[in-house]
C-alpha positions in Angstrom: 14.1 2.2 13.7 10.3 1.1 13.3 9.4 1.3 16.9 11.3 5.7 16.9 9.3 6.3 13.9 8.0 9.9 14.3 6.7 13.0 11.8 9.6 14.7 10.7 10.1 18.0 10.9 13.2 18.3 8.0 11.4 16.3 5.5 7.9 17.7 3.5 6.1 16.2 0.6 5.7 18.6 -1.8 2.0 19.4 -1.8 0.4 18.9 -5.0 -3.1 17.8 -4.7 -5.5 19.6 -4.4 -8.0 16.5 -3.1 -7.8 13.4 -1.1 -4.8 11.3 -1.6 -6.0 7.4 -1.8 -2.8 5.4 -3.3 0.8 5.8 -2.8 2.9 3.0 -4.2 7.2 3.1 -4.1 9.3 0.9 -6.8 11.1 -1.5 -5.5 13.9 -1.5 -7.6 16.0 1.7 -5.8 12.6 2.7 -3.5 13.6 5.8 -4.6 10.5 7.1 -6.4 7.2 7.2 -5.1 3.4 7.6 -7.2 0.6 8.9 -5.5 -3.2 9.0 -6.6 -6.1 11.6 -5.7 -9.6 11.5 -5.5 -9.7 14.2 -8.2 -7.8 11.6 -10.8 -4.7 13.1 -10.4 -1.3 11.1 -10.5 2.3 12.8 -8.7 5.5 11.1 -9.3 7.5 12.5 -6.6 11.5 11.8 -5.7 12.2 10.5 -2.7 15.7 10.9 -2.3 17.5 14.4 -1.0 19.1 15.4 -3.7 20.4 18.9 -2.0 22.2 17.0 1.0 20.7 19.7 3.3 18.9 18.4 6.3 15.6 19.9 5.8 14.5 19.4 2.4 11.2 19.0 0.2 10.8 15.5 -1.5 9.8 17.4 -5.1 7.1 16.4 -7.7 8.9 15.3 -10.7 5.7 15.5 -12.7 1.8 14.5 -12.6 -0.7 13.7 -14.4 -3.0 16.4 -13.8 -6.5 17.5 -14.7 -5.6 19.3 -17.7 -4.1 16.0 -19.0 -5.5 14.3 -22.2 -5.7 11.2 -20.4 -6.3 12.1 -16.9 -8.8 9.8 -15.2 -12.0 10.9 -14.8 -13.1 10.2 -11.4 -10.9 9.2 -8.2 -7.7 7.6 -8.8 -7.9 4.2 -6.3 -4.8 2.5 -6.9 -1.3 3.3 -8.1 1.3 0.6 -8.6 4.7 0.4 -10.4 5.9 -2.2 -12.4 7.4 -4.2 -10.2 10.7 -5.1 -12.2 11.8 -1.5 -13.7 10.3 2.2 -13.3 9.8 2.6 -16.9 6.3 1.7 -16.1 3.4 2.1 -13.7 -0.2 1.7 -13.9 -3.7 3.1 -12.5 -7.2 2.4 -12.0 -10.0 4.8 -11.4 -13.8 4.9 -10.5 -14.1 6.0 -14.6 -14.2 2.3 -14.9 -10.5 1.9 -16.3 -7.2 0.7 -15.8 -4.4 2.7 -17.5 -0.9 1.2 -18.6 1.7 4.3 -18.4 5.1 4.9 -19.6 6.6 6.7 -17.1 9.1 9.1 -19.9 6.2 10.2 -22.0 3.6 9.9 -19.7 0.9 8.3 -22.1 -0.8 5.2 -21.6 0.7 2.8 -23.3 -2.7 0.5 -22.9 -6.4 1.4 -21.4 -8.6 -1.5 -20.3 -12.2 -0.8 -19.6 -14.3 -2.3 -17.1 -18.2 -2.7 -16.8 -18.1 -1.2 -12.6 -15.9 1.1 -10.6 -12.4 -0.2 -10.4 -11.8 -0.3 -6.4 -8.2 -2.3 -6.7 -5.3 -3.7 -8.7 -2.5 -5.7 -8.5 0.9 -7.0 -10.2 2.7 -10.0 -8.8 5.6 -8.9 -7.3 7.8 -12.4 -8.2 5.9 -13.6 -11.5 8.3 -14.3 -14.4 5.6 -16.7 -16.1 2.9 -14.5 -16.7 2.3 -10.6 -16.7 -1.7 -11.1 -15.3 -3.2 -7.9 -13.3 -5.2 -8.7 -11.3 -8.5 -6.0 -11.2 -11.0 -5.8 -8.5 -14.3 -3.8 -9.7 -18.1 -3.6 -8.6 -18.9 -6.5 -10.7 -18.0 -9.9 -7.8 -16.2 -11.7 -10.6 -12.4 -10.9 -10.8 -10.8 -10.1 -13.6 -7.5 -11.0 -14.9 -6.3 -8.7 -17.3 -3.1 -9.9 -19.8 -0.1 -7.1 -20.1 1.3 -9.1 -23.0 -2.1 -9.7 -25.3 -3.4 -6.3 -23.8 -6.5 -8.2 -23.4 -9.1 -9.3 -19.9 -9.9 -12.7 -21.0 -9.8 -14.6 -17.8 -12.0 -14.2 -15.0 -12.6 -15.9 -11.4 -15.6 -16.3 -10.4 -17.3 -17.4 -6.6 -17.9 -14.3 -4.8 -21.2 -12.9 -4.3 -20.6 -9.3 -4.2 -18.3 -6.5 -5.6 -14.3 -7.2 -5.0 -12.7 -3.8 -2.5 -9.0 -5.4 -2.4 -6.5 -7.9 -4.4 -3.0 -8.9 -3.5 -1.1 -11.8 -5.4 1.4 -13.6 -3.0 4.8 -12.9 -2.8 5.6 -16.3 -3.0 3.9 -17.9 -5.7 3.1 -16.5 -8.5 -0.4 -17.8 -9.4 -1.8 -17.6 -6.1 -3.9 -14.8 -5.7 -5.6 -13.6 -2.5 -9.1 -11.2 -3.0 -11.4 -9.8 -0.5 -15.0 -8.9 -1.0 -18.2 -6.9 0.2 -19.6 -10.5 0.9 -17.3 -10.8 4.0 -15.3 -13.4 2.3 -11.2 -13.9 1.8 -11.0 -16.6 -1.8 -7.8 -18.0 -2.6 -7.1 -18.7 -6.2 -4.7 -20.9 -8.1 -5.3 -19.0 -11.3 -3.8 -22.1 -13.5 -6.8 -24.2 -12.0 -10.0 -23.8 -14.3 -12.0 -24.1 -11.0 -9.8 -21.0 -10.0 -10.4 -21.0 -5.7 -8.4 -23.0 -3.8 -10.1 -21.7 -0.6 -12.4 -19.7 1.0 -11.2 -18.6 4.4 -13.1 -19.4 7.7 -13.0 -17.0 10.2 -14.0 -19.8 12.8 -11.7 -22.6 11.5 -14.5 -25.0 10.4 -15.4 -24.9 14.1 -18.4 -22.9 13.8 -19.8 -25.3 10.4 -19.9 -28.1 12.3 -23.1 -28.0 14.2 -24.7 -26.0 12.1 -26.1 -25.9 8.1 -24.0 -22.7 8.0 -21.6 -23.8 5.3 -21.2 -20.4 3.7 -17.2 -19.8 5.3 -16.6 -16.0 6.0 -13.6 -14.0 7.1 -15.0 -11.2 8.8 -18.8 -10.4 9.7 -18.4 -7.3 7.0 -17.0 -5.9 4.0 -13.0 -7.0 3.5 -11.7 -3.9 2.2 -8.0 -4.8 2.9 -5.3 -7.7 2.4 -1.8 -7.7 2.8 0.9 -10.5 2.9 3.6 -10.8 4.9 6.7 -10.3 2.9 7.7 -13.6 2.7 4.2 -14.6 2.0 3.7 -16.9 4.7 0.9 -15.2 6.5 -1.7 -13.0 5.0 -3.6 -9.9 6.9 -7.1 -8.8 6.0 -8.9 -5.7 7.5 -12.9 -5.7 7.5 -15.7 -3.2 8.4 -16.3 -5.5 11.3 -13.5 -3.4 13.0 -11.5 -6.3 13.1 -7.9 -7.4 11.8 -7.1 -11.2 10.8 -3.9 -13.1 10.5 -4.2 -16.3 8.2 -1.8 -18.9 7.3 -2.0 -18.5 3.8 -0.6 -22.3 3.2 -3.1 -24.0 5.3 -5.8 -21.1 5.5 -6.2 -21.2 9.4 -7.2 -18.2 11.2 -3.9 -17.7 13.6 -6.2 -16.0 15.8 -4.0 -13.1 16.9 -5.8 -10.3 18.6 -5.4 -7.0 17.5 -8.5 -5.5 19.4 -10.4 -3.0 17.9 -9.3 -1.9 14.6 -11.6 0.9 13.5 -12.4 0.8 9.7 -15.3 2.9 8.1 -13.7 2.6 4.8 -16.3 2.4 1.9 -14.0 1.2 -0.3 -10.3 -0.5 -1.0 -7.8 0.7 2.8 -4.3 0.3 1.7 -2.2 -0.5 5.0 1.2 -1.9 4.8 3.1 -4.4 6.8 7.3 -3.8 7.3 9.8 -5.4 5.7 13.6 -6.5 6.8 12.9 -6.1 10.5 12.0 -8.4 13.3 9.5 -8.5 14.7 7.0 -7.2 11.6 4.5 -4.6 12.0 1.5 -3.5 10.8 1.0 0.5 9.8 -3.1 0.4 9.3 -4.9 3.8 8.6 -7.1 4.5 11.4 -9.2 7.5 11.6 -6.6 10.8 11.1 -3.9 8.4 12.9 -2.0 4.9 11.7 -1.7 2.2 14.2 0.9 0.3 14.2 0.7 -3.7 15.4 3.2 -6.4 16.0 1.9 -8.4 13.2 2.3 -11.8 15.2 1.4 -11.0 18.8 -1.3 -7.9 18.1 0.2 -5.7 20.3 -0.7 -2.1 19.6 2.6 -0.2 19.5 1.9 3.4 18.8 -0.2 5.8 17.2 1.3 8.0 14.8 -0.6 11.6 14.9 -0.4 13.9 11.8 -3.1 13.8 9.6 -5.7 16.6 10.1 -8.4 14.0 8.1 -9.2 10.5 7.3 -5.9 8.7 6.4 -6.6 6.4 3.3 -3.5 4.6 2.8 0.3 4.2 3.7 3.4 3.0 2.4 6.8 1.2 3.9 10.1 2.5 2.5 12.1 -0.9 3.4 15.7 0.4 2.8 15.4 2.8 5.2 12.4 2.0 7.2 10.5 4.8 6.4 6.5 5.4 6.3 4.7 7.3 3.8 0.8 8.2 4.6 -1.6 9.9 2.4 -4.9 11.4 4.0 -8.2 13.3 3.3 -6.6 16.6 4.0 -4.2 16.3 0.8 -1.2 16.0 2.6 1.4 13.2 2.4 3.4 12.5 5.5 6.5 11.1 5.6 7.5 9.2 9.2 11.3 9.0 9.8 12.9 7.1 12.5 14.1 9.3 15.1 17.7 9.8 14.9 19.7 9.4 18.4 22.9 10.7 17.9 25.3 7.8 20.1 27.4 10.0 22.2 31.2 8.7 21.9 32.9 7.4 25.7 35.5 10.2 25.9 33.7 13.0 25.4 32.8 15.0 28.8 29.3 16.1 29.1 30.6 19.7 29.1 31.4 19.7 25.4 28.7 18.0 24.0 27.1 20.7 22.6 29.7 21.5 19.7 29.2 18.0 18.9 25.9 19.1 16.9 27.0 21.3 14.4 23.7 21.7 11.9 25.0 20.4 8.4 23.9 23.4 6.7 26.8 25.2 8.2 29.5 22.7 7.6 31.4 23.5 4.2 29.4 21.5 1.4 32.3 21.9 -1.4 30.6 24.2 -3.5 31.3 27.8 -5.0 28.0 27.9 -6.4 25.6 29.8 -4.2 22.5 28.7 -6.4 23.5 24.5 -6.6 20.5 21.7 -5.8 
């Protein structure tokens, strides 16, 4: 299904913003509903599912945030995420220097935290039952760990040298957090540990140290603007401005050294990508230019390149139940990529009567006297 995936025509976004899209995040619980976030501050909660049972159909805003909201953010909305265990929740973070708490049925913030910088990334552990700790990458290099249950950013790591463009805690452990930085460098953190980093990751596998005073370890010879784990948090995937992709052991730290080739990436800030989930071999959907490559995550190969976008794509988004893609671009537009459908053509059926085999299900009687229904 991953490997057909292609724009589909019988399925549109309901265009709401009226500015870059930046975010899109889908809960995990039914991956039915799905957040996205604008470069004007605007939030859309949109449905997912095909509520009218007709073929072609409009996913439909449910509501959003918008600009004449009391609590709107002010500048460009950078990250969206749900709560990870129940959609009564999501949260936001902004270049107005905050992170907002929402509950989803009144749509008020339920908590504001305020940051000295920009806010370029955010994160909730997907598996944590032992803490509720968001982790917040700003302009300032030290990150900070901000408390759901105190409502309060007490704790902070501290080791890089510049401002922090993407966060992702592992879907493994709970208090291991991965974070990328302007300085080129991928830290580990155990964020029980007072000393907080458990690693910095080298690019060159200590190979490069060896002969030299250079001691300083880097992951890519640029900004690290992206990280995903794999999603049984074994391996962890960063994207830098050094137009390269890395794969890392995320036990043992070692560059795996997989080759994706060129991986073009003028982002000046956070690039959400997204890596698939349930399928075998896992791929890779990484925003490049107005297109999204898509990689064999463990081999590198370049698969396809899905063309749609008329602008810079920022950011995309797996559906896992039914291995679906969600992109959001420059040109407003949210995409959503469908696996091409291949009807399997029974053994005794002739070739001569195939074509009433397609009857469109618009025309098929839908059990309804209503003319007006969905």
């Amino acid at each position: 299904r991953v490997l057909s995936l292609e724009l589909n025509k019988d399925r549109d976004v309901e265009r709401i913003h009226g500015s870059g899209i930046n975010t899109l995040d889908i809960e995990p619980v039914e991956g039915r509903y799905m957040l996205s976030g604008g470069s004007d501050g605007v939030i859309v909660l949109y449905d997912l599912e095909n509520l009218s049972r007709k073929p072609s159909y409009t996913c439909k805003a449910l509501f959003s945030v918008g600009r004449s909201h009391p609590d709107v953010h002010k500048f460009s909305v950078e990250t969206v995420q749900w709560y990870p265990h129940d959609t009564g929740m999501f949260t936001s973070s902004s270049f107005d220097k905050t992170l907002k708490i929402w509950d989803t049925n009144t749509l008020q913030p339920a908590d504001v935290f305020h940051f000295e910088g920009t806010v370029y990334s955010h994160h909730m552990s997907p598996v944590a039952t032992k803490h509720c700790l968001i982790a917040v990458g700003t302009k300032s290099p030290k990150v900070q760990l901000c408390d759901l249950k105190s409502g309060s950013s007490s704790h902070i790591l501290q080791g890089h040298r510049q401002e922090v463009l993407a966060v992702s805690w592992s879907p493994r452990h709970e208090y291991v957090l991965a974070t990328g930085s302007a300085d080129g460098r991928v830290k580990l953190w155990d964020v029980r540990r007072a000393s907080g980093c458990l690693s910095t990751l080298d690019q060159y596998n200590g190979e490069k140290s060896k002969g030299s005073s250079e001691t300083a370890n880097t992951a890519h010879n640029g900004r690290v603007n992206g990280l995903c784990y794999t999603n049984d948090g074994l391996h962890l995937l960063t994207t830098g401005t050094d137009d390269r992709m890395r794969l890392w052991n995320s036990s043992t730290g070692e560059n795996t050294l997989v080759n994706y080739g060129k991986v073009c990436n003028e982002s000046r800030k956070g690039l959400k990508f997204a890596i698939s989930c349930g399928c075998n071999p896992e791929f890779a959907f990484v925003p490049y230019g107005s297109t999204i490559a898509v990689y064999t995550v463990f081999t590198g190969e370049l698969i396809t390149m899905l063309r749609g976008h008329y602008s810079t794509v920022n950011c995309c988004v797996f559906q896992p139940h039914f291995q679906e893609l969600y992109s959001g671009s420059k040109d407003c537009n949210i995409l959503a990529w469908i696996p091409a459908l291949r009807e399997p053509v029974p053994d005794d059926i002739s070739e001569k009567s195939l074509p009433q085999q397609h009857v469109n299900p618009a025309y098929e009687d839908a059990w309804s006297s209503s003319d007006d229904e969905g």
